[in-house]
PyMOL Python script that loads the backbone (N, CA, C, O; Angstrom):
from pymol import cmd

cmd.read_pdbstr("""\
ATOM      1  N   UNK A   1     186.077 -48.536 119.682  1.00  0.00           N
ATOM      2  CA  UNK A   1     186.420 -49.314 118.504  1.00  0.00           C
ATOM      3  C   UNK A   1     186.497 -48.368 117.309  1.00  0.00           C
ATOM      4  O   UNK A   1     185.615 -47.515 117.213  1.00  0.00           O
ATOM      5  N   UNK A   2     187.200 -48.413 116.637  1.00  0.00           N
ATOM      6  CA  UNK A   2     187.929 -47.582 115.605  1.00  0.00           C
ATOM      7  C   UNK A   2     186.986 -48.129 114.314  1.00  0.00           C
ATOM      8  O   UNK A   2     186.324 -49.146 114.523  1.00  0.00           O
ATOM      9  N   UNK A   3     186.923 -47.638 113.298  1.00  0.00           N
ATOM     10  CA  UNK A   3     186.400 -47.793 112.112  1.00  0.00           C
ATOM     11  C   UNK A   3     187.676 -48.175 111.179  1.00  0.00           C
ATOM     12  O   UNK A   3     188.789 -47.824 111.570  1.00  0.00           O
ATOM     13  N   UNK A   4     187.583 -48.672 110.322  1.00  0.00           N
ATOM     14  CA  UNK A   4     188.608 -48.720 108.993  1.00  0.00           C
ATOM     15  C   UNK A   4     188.593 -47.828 108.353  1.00  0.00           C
ATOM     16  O   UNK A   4     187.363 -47.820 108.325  1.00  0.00           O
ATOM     17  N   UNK A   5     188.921 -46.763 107.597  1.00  0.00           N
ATOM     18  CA  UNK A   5     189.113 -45.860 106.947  1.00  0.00           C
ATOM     19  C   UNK A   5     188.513 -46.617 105.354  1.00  0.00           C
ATOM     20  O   UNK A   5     188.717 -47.779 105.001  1.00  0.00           O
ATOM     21  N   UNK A   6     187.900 -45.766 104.748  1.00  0.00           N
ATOM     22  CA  UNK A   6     186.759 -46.234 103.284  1.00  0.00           C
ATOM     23  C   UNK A   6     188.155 -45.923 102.445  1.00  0.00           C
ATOM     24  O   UNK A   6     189.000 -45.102 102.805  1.00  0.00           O
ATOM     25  N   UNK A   7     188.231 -46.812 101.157  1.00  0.00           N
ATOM     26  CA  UNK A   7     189.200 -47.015 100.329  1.00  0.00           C
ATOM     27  C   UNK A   7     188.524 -46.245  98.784  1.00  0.00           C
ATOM     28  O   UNK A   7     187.531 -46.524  98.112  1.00  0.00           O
ATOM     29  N   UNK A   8     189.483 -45.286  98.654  1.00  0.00           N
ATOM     30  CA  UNK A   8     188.762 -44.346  97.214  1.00  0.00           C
ATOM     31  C   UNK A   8     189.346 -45.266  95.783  1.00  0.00           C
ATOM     32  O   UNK A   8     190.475 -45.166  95.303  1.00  0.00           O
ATOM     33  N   UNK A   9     188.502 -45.946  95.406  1.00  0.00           N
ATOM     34  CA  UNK A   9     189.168 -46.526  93.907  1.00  0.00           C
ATOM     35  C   UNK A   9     188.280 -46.305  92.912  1.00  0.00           C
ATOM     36  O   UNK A   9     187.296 -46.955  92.557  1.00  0.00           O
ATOM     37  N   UNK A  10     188.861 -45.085  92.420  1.00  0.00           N
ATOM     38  CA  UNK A  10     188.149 -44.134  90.776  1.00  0.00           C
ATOM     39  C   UNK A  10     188.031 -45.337  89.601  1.00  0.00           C
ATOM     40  O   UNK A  10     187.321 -45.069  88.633  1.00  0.00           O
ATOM     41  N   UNK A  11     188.736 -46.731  89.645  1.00  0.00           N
ATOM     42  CA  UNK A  11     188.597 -47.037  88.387  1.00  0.00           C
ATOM     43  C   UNK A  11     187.646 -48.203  88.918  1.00  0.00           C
ATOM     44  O   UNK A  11     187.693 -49.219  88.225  1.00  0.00           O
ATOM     45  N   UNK A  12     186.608 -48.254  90.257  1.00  0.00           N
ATOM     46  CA  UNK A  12     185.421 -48.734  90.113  1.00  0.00           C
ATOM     47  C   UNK A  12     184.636 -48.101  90.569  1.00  0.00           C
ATOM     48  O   UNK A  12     183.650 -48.631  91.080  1.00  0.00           O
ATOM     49  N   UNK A  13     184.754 -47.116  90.551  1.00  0.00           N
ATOM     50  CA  UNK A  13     183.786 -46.301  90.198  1.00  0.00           C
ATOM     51  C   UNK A  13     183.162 -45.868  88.848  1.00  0.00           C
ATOM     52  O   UNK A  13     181.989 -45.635  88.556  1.00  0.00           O
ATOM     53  N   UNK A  14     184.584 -45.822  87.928  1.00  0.00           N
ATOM     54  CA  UNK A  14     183.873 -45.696  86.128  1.00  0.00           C
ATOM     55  C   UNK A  14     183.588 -47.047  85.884  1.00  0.00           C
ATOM     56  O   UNK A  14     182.767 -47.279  84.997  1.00  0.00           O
ATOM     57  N   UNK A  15     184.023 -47.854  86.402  1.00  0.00           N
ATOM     58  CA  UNK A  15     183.359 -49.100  85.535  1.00  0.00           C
ATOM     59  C   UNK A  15     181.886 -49.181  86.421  1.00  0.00           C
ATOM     60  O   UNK A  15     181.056 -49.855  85.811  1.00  0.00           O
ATOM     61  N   UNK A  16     181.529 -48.792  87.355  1.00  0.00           N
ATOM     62  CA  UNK A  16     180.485 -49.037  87.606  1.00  0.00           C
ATOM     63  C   UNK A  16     179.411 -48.128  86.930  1.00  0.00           C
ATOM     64  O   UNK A  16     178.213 -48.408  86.915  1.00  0.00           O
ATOM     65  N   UNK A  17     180.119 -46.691  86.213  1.00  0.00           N
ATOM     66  CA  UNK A  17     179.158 -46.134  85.478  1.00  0.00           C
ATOM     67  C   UNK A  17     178.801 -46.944  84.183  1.00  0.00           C
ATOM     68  O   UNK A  17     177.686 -47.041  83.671  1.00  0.00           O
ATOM     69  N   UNK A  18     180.043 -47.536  83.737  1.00  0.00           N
ATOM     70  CA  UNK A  18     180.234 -48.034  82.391  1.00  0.00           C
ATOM     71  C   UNK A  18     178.677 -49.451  82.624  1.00  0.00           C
ATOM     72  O   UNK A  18     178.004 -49.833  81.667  1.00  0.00           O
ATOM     73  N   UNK A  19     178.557 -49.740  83.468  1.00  0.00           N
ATOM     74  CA  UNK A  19     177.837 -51.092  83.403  1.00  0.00           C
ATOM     75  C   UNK A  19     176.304 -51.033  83.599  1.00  0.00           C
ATOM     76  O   UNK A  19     175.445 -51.892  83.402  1.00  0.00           O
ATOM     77  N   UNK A  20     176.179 -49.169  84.252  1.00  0.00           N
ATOM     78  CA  UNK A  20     175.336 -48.429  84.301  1.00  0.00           C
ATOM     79  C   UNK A  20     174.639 -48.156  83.024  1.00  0.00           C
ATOM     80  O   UNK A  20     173.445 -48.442  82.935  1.00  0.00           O
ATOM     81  N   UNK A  21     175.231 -47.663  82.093  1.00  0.00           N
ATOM     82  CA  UNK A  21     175.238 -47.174  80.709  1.00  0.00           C
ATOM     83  C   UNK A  21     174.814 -48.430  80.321  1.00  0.00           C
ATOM     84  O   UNK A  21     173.776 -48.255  79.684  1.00  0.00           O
ATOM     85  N   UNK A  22     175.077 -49.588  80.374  1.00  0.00           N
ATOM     86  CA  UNK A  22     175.440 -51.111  79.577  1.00  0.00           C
ATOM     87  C   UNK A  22     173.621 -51.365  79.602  1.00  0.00           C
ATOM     88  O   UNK A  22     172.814 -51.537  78.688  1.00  0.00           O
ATOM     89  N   UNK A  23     173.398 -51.253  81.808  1.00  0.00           N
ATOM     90  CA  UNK A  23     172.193 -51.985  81.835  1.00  0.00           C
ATOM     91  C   UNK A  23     171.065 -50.935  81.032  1.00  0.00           C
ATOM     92  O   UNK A  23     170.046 -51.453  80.576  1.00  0.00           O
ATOM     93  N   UNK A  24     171.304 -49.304  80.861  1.00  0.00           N
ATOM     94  CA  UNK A  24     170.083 -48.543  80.343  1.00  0.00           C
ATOM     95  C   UNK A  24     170.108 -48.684  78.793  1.00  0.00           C
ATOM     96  O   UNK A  24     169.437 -47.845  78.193  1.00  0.00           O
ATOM     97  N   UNK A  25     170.960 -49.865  77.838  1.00  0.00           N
ATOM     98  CA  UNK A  25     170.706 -50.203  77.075  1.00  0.00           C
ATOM     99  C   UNK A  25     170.043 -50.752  76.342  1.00  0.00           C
ATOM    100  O   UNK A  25     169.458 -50.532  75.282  1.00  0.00           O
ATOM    101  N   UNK A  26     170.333 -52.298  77.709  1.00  0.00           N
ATOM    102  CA  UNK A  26     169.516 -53.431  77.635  1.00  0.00           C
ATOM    103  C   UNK A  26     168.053 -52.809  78.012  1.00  0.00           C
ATOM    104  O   UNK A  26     167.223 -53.508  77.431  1.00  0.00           O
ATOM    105  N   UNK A  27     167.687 -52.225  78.430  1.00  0.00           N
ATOM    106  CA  UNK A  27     166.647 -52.061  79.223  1.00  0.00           C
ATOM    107  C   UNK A  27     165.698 -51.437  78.158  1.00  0.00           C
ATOM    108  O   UNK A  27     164.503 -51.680  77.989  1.00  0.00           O
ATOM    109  N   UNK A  28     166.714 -50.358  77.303  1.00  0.00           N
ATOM    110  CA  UNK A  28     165.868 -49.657  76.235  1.00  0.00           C
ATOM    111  C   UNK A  28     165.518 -50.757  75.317  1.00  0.00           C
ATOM    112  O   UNK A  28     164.310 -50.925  75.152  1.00  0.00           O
ATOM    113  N   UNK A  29     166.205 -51.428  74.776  1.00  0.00           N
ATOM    114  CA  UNK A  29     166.133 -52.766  73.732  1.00  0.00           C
ATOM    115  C   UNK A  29     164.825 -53.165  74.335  1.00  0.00           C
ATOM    116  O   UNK A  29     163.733 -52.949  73.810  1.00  0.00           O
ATOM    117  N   UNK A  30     164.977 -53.628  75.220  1.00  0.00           N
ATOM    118  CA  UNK A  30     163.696 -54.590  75.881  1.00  0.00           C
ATOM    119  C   UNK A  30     162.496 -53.895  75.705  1.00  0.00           C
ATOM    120  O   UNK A  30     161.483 -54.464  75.296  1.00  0.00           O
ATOM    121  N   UNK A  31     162.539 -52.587  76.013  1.00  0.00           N
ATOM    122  CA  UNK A  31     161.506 -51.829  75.939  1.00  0.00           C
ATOM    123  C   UNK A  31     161.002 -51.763  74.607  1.00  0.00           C
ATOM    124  O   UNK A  31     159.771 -51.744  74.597  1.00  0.00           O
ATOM    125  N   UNK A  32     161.500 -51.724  73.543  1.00  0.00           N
ATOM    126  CA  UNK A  32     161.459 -51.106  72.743  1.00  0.00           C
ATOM    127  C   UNK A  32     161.271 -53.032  71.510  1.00  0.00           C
ATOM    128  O   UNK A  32     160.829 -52.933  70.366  1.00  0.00           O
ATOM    129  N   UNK A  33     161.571 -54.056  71.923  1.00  0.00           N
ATOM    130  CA  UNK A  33     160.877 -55.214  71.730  1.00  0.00           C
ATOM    131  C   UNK A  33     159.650 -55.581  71.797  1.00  0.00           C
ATOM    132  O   UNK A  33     158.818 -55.993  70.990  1.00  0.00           O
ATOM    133  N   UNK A  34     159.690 -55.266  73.374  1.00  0.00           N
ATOM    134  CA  UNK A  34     158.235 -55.731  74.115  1.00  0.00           C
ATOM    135  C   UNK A  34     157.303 -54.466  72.930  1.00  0.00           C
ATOM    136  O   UNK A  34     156.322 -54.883  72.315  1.00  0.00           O
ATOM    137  N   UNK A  35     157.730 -53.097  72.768  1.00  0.00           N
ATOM    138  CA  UNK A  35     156.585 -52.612  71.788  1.00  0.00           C
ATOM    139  C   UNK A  35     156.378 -52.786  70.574  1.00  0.00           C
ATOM    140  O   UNK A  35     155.222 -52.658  70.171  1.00  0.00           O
ATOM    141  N   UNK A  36     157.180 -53.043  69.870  1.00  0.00           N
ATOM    142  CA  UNK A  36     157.370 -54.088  68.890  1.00  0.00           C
ATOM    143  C   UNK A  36     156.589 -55.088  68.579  1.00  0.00           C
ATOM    144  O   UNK A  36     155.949 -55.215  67.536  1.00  0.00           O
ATOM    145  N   UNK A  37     156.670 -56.394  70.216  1.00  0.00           N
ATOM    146  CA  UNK A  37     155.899 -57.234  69.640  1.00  0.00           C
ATOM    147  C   UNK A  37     154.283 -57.017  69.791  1.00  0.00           C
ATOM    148  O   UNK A  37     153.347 -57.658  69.314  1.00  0.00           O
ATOM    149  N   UNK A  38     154.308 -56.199  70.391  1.00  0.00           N
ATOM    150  CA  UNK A  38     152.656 -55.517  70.843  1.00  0.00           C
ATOM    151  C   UNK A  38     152.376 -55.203  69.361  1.00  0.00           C
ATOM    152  O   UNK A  38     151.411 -55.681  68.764  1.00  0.00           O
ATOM    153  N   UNK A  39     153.022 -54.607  68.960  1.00  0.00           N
ATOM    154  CA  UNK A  39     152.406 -53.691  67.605  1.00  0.00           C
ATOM    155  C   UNK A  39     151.806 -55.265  67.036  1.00  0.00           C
ATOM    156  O   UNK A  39     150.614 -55.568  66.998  1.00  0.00           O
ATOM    157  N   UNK A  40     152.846 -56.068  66.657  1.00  0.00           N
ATOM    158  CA  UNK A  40     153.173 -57.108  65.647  1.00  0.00           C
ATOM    159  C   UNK A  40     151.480 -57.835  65.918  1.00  0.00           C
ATOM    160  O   UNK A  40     150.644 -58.108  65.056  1.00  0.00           O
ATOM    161  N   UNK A  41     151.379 -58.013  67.514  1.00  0.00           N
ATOM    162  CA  UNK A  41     150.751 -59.385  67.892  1.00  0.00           C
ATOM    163  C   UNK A  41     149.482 -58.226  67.392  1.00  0.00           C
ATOM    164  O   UNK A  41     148.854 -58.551  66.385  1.00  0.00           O
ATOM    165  N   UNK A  42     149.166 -57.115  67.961  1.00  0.00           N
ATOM    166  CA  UNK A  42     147.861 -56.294  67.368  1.00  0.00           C
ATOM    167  C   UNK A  42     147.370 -56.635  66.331  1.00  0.00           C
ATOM    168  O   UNK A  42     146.307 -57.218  66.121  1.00  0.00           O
ATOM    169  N   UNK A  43     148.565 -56.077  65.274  1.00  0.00           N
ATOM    170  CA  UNK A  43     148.321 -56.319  63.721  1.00  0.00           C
ATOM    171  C   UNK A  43     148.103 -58.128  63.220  1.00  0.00           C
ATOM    172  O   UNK A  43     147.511 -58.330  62.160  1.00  0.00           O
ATOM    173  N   UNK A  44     148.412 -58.867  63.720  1.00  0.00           N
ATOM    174  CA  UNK A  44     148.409 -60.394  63.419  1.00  0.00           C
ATOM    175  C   UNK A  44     147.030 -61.317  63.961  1.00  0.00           C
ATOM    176  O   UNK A  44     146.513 -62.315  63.460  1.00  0.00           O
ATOM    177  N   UNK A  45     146.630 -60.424  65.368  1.00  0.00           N
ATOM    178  CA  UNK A  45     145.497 -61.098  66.136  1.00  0.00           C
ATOM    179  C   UNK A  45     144.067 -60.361  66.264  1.00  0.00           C
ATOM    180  O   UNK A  45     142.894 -60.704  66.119  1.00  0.00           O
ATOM    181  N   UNK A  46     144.728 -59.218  66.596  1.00  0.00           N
ATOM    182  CA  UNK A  46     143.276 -58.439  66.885  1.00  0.00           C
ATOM    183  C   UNK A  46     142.333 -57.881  65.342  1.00  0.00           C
ATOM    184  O   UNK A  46     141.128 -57.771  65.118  1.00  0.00           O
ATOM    185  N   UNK A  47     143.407 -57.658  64.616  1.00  0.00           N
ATOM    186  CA  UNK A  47     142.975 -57.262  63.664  1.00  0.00           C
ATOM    187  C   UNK A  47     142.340 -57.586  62.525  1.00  0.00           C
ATOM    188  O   UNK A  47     141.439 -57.038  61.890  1.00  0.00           O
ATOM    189  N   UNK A  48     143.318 -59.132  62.288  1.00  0.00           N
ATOM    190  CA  UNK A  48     143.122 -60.302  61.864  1.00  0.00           C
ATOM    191  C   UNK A  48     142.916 -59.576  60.092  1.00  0.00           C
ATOM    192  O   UNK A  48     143.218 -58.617  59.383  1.00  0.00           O
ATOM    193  N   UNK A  49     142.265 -60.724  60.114  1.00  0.00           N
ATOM    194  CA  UNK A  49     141.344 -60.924  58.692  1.00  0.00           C
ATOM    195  C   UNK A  49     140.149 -61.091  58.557  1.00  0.00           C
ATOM    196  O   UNK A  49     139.660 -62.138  58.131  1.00  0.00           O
ATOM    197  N   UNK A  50     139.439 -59.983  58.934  1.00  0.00           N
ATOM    198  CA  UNK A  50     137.992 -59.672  58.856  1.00  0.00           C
ATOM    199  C   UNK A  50     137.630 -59.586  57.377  1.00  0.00           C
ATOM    200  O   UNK A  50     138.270 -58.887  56.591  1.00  0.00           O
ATOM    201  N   UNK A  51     136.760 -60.197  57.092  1.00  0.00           N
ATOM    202  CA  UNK A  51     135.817 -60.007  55.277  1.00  0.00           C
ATOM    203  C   UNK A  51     135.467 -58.452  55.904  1.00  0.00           C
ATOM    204  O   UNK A  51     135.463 -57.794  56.945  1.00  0.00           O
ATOM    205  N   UNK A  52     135.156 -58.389  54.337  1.00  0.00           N
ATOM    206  CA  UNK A  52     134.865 -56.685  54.128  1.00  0.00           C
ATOM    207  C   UNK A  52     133.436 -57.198  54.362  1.00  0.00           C
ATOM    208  O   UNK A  52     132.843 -56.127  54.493  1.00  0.00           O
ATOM    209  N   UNK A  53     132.561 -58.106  54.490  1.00  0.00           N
ATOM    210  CA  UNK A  53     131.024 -57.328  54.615  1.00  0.00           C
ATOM    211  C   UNK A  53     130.639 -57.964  55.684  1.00  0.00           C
ATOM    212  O   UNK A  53     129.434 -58.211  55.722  1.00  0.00           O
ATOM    213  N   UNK A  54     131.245 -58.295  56.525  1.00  0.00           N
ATOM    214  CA  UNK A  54     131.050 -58.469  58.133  1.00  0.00           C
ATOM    215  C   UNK A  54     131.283 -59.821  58.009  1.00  0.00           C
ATOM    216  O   UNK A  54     131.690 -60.560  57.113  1.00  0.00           O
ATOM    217  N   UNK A  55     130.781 -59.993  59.568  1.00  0.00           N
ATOM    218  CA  UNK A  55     130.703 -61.524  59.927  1.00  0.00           C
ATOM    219  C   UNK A  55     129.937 -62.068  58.956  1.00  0.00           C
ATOM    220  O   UNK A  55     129.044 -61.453  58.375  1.00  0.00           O
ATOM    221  N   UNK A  56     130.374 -63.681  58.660  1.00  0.00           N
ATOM    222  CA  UNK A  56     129.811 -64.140  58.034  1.00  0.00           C
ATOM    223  C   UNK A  56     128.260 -65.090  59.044  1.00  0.00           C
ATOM    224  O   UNK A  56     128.131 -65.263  60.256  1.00  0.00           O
ATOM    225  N   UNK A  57     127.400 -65.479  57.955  1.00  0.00           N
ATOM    226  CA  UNK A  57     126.126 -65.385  58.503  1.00  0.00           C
ATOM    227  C   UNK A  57     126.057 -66.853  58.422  1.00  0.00           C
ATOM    228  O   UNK A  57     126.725 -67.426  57.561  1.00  0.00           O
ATOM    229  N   UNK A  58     124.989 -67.806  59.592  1.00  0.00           N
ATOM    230  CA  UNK A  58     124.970 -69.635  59.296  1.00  0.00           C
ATOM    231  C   UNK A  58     124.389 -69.240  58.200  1.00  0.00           C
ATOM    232  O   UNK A  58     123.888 -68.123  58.066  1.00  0.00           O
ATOM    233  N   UNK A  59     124.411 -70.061  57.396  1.00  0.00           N
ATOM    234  CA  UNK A  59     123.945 -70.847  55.987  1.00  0.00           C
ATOM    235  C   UNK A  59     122.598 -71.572  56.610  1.00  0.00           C
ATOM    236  O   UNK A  59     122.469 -72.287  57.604  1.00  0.00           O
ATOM    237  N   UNK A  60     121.508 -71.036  55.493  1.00  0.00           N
ATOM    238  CA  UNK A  60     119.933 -71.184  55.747  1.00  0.00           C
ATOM    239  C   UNK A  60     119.691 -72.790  55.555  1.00  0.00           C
ATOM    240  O   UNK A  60     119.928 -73.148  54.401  1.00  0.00           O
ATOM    241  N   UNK A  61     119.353 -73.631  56.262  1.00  0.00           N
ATOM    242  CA  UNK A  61     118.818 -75.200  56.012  1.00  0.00           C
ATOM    243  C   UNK A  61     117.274 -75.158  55.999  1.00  0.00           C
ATOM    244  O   UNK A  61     116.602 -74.789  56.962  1.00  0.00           O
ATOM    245  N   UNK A  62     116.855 -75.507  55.003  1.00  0.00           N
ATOM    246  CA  UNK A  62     115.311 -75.957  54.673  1.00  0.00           C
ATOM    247  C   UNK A  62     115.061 -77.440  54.251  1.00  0.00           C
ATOM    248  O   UNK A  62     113.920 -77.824  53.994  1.00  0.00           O
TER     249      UNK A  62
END
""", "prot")
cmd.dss("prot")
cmd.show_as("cartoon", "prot")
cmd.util.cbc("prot")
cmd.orient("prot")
């Protein structure tokens, strides 16, 4: 049984670089979001709004 002979077509081959290029775009974006919102959520949650003289203390009942 004979094989088919493989078909050379150069113009999908560049578009397959082209879509190559496309996805290491998206990919950087994303990357580069996701650190973004890390920074954001750090600065908004962890960091918060702490008083300057610490935790605050219960209030004394007598």
């Amino acid at each position: 049984m004979t094989r088919p002979q493989p078909e050379y077509h150069p113009a999908a081959q560049q578009s397959r670089r082209e879509r190559s290029g496309l996805a290491f775009l998206l990919l950087a974006a994303l990357v580069l979001g996701a650190v973004v919102l890390g920074v954001w959520m750090y600065n908004a949650l962890l960091r918060g709004d702490v008083p300057e003289e610490g935790p605050a203390a219960a209030p004394t009942t007598t």
